[in-house]
C-alpha positions, 0 to 999 in steps of 0.5 A: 538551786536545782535550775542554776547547776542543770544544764540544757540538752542543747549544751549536753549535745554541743560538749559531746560532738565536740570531744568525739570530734577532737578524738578522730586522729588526723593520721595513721596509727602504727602498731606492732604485736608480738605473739610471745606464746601461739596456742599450737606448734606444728612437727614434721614427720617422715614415715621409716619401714624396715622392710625390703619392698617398700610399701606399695601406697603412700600415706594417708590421713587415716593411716598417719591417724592410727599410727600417730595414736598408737604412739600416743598411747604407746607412751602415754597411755589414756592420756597420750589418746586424748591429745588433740592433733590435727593432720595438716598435710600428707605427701608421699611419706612425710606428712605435717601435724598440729599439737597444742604448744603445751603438749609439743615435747610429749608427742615429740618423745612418743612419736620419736620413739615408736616403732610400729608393724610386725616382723612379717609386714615390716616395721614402721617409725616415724622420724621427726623430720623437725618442729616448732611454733611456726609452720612456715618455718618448718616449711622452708627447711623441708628441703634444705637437707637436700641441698649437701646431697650431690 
């Protein structure tokens, strides 16, 4: 009963090259995958200043940091602080963030509506300059403001 159902290690090792032999695809495979939700989105912003003498400096990362949480916690409170954002790229007055997607409209409305500084140094805004879910994009429309201007 036992010896007529076993089957041998010589046959075991025989059916187990075969099936991994008729796996291997002759060919290529091509295949597509669409990111429906990135885990980050990505703003542009542009600093303003009220004041008559432009600053002397340009930004840098820890300045945009401090204004950026101040705005955050401006708007929203211990909660605003404690969004994540990471500071892509400074250059002259404009500078590129990263948020986590979720948390896009909220930084938009804090930063879109803070205003900074006092009456004897100036106040300072930030203008959103654009946003979205790709940086690439946002990238390429960095000049296209430019292109009616004469």
């Amino acid at each position: 009963m036992g010896a007529s159902s076993d089957i041998s290690m010589e046959d075991a090792a025989q059916g187990s090259q075969e099936t991994s032999q008729k796996a291997v695809p002759k060919g290529h495979e091509i295949r597509s995958i669409t990111i429906k939700a990135p885990p980050f989105s990505y703003i542009h912003l542009e600093l303003i200043d009220s004041s008559s003498s432009p600053r002397k400096t340009g930004l840098d990362d820890l300045t945009v940091k401090s204004f950026i949480t101040a705005a955050l916690t401006q708007f929203l409170g211990l909660t605003g602080s404690a969004i994540s954002v990471d500071i892509l790229k400074v250059e002259e007055r404009e500078c590129w963030i990263r948020v986590p997607r979720e948390d896009l409209s909220p930084v938009v409305a804090a930063l879109g509506g803070w205003v900074g500084g006092d009456e004897q140094e100036g106040q300072v805004a930030w203008r959103v300059r654009g946003k979205g879910s790709w940086l690439n994009v946002l990238v390429a429309n960095k000049d296209t403001s430019k292109i009616w201007e004469a």
